[in-house]
N, C-alpha and C positions, 0 to 999 in steps of 0.2 A: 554417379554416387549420390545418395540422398544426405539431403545436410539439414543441419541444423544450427541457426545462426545465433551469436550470441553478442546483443549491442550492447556496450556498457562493460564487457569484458575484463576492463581495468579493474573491475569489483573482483579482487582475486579471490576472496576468501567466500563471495556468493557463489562465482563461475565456478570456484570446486565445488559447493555445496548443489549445484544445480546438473553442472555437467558429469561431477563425480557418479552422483546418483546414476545418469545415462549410461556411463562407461558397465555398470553392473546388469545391463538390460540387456540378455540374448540378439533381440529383434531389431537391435539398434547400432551391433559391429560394424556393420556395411555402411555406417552414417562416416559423413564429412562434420566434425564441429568448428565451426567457423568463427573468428573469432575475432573484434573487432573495438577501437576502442581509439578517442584521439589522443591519450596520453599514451605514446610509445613506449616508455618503459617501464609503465602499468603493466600493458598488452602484452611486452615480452613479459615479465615475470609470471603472468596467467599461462602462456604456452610453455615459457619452460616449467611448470609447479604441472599443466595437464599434464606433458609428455612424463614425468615423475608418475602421476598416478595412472597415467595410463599402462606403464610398465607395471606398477607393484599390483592391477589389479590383471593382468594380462588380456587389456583387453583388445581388439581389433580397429578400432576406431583413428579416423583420422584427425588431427588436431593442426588446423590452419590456419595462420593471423595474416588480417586482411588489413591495409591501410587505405585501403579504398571502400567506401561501406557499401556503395552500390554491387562493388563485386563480392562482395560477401553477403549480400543478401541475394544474388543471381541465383534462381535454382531452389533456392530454398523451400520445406518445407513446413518447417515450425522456427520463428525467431521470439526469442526471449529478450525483452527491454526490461535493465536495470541502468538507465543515464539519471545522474544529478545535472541540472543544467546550472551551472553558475556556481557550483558548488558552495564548502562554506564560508569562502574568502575568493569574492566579496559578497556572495548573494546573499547568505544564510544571517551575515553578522548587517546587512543592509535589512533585512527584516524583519531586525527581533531591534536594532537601537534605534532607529528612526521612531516606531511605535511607543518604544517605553520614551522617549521625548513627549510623545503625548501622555504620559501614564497609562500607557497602554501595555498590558505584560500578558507574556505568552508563555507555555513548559515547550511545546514541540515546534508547532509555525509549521507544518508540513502539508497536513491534510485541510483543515481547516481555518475562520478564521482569514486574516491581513496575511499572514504566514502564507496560509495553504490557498489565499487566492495570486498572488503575486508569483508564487513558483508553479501555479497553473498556466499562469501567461507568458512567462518567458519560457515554458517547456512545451507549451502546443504547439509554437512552428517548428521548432526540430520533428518533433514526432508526426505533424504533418508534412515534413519532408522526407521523412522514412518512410511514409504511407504511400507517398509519389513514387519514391525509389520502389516499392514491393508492387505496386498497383503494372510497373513496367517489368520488372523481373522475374516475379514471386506472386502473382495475383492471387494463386491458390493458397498462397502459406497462413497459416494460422500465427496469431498474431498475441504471446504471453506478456502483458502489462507487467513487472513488478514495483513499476514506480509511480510512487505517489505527486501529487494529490488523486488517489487513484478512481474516484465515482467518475472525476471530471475528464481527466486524459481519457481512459476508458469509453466514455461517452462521447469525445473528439474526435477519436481515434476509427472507433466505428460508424459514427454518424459521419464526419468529414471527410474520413480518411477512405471510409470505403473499405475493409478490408475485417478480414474476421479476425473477432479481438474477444478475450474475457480476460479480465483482473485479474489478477492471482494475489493474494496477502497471505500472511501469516497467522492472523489473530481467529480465524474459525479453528483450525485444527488444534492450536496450543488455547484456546479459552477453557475447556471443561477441564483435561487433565489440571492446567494450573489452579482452576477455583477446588477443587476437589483435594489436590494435593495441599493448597493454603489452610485448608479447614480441617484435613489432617483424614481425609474420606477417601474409603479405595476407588480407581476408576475401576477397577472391573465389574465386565457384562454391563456396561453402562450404555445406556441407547438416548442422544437427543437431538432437539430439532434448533437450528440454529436460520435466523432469515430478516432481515431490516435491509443497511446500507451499511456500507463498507466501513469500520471501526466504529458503527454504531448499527449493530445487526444486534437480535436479541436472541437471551439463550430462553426460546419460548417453554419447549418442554426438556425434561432430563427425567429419566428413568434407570433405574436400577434394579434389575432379575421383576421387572413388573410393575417397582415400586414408586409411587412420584419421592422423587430427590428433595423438590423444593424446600419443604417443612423443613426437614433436618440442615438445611444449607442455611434459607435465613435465620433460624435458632441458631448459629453458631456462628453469619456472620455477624448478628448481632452482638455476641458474649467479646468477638474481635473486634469491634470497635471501640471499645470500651480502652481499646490500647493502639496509641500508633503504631500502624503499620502501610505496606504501601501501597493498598489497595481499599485507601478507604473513601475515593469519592464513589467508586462502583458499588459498593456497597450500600453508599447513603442514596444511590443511587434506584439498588433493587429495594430498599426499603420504601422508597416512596412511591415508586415508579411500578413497582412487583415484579422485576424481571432482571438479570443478569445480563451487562455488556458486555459484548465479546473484546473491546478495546480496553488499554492502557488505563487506571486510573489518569498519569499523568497524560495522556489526550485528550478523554473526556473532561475533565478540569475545564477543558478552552474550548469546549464544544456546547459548552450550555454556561445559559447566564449567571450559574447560583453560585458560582466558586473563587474565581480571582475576580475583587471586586476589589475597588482604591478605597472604598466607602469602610469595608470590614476588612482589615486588613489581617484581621484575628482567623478568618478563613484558612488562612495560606497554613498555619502553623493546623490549626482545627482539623482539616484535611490533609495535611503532612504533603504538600503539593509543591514539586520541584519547580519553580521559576526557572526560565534559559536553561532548560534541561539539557534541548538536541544544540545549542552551541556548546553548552559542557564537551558534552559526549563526542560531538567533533572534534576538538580540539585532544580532548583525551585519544582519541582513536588515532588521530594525527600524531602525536607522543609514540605512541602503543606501534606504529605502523615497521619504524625499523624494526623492532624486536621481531614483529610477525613472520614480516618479510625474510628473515633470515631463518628463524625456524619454519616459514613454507617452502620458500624458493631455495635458499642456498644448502638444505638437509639434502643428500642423496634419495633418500627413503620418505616418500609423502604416502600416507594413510589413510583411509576414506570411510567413514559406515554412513550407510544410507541414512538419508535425513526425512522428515515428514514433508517437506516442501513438496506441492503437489507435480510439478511441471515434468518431472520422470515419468510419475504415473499417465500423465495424461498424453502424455506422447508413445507411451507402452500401450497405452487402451486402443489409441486410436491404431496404432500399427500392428497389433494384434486382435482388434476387435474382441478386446476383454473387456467387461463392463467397471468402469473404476468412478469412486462418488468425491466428489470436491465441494467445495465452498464457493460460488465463482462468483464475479461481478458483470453480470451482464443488463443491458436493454428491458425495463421492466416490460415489452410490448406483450401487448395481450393482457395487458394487469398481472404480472406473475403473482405480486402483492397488490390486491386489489384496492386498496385504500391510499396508498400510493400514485405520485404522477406517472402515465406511460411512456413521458419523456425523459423518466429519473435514470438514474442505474443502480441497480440494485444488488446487496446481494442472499442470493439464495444457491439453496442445493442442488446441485447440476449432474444428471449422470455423463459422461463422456465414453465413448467405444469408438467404433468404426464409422460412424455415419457425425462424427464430431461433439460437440458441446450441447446436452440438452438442457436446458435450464425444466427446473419443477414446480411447476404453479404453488402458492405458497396460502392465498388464500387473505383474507383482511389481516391485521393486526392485530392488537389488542389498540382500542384506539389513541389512547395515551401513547403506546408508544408511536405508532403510525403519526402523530401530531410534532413528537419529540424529531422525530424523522426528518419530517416535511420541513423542519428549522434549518436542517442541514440543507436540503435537499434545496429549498429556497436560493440561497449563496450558489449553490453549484452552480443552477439552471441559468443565473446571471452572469456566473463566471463565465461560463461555456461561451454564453450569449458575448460577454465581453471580447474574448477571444478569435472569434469568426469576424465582430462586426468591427473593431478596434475603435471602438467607440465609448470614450470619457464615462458618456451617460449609464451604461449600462456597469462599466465598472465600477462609479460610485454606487451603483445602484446594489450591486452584490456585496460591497460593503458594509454600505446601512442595512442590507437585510441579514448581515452577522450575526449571531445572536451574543457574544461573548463582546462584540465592538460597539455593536447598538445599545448595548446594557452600560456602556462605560463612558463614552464619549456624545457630543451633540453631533448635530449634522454636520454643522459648517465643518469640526475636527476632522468629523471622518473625509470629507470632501479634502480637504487642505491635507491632511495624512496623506492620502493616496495621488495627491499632486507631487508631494516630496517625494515617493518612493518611486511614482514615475519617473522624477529627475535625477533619484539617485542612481535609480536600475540601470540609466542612460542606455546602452546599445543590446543592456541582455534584455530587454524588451523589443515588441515590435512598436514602431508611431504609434502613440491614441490620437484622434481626434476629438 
């Protein structure tokens, strides 16, 4: 039986949204979904909420929870990664108070950033021991990232790990619909090109029945700024920059130097920008989670409509050798974006079918933004670099090349920050030296 592994499981309400999707795919009754997760009564509520949709959608598939993750990746040939490592008690609330000790403040801490570097490094040895586990089980299995900090893992994942990986996020497929919808413009017959780096990819071209979009987009989101709303660093963003981010306002915020600043504090309200958003949002989801829990799991009747999340599709393409188009993160090699490092990861437009993931050369930037890029892209390559070597140096080093942390703090803070968070992380890190 062909399977398909799902790590991080406990994520009930993504595994429906990912594995639902599969249950509705012809070519994929004869799959085993496997199902895996260390919090056991996460993991049961995912199997009994699958076997519910797997009934109401009548499908054929087998739904197995594994407490052994090795034997749930045995055999395997596509596994999907959605693990938090350290979740957000204690890791999450260790990332965002430590830093504002230094007046250092963050909206998300995930991807970028003190945030998105410290939850790089205690989640690259888990995930390079799932790599170990597949490299002996599953050598051929394809390998769906959906957790972030995702340029870096993704880059880990396939450079150390060995094993064939592309990204998968959300923010290519929901960027146009939402900017279009915001500005009150139909999406239809709309055609565009989307390609940078992961929550900082650009929306280079957009077209409509022929026509370039742009003019009419920034004419109105100009007339939109004029009034809070919550999409206005991307906007003051394409006004300066000439392009649309496929990410969050409140990501981008902490992804470039010009927005939380201790100096103008008159920003934060200026650009309507949520401080300690993603501990909010945990803590509410955390609240929220009995309710969920008993209208997913303990309803007789669970419901399903297919979602845009790509990982159906690209398991359908491959298993059917039907041609299907994503947004992927992979290995810039070959210069896919030519103005870019070939050791980044990037992402661009991928076709996937039968012969796997092809990534689509994408061509230079526009240089601005290629330079906007290469700010991110700097921190990764150190991150990554920190991570392999477990060495102090190279971690201060992705620090100070922050550009949200460099902008805010001296050296010595940032060195002395990242000494504390190492002490505090204690065991959900590996040794630095």
């Amino acid at each position: 039986m062909d399977k398909i592994t799902f790590i991080g499981a406990g994520s009930t309400v993504f595994a429906k949204n990912i594995l639902g999707d599969c249950m509705f795919i012809p070519a994929l009754q004869h799959f085993e979904f496997a199902l895996f997760d260390i919090d056991e009564q996460r993991l049961k509520d995912s199997e009994t909420l699958l076997n519910k949709l797997k009934h109401t959608t009548n499908s054929r598939v087998h739904i197995a929870p594994y407490r052994d993750r090795k034997e749930a990746l045995r055999g395997s040939k596509y596994v999907i990664n959605a693990i938090q490592v350290g979740g957000y008690e204690p890791c999450t609330i260790t990332d965002f108070e430590i830093p504002k000790k230094y007046g250092l403040r963050q909206t998300i801490g995930d991807t970028a950033g003190i945030g998105g570097i410290f939850r790089t490094l205690r989640t690259a040895p888990v995930l390079l021991d799932i790599a170990n586990d597949m490299q002996e089980v599953c050598p051929d299995a394809w390998f769906f990232n959906y957790t972030n900090p995702m340029a870096a893992l993704t880059k880990i994942m396939k450079e150390e790990g060995g094993v064939k990986t592309v990204g998968l996020c959300h923010s290519v497929q929901s960027c146009v619909p939402e900017l279009l919808d915001s500005l009150g413009l139909s999406t239809e017959n709309v055609q565009s090109t989307i390609a940078g780096i992961n929550h900082m990819a650009w929306l280079l071209e957009i077209h409509q029945n022929g026509e370039d979009l742009y003019p009419e987009i920034k004419q109105r989101a100009a007339e939109k700024q004029q009034h809070p709303h919550q999409d206005m660093v991307r906007f003051e963003l394409m006004q300066r920059f000439g392009y649309y981010v496929t990410e969050s306002s409140e990501h981008n915020a902490e992804y470039h130097p010009y927005f939380i600043k201790s100096q103008y504090p008159e920003l934060i309200d200026r650009y309507n920008i949520p401080l300690d958003e993603y501990p909010r949002r945990c803590v509410e989801q955390i609240n929220n989670w009995k309710a969920v829990r008993s209208q997913l799991v303990q309803e007789q009747t669970v419901t399903h409509e297919r979602t845009d999340e790509y990982a159906a599709g690209m398991i359908e393409a491959m298993e059917t050798d039907t041609p299907f188009r994503i947004g992927g993160n992979v290995m810039n090699t070959g210069g896919l974006i030519s103005n870019l490092p070939e050791k980044a990861c990037v992402e661009v437009p991928c076709l996937v079918d039968g012969n796997g993931v092809r990534p689509t050369a994408v061509g230079a930037l526009p240089e601005q933004l290629a330079a906007l890029n290469r700010t991110n892209i700097n921190t990764q390559l150190l991150t990554v670099e920190a991570a392999v070597s477990r060495k102090k140096e190279h971690l201060y080093q992705a620090a100070m090349l922050d550009p949200h942390t460099a902008a805010e703090l001296s050296i010595d803070d940032i060195i002395s920050l990242c000494d504390d968070l190492i002490e505090a992380h204690g065991s959900w890190l590996p040794v630095f030296y």
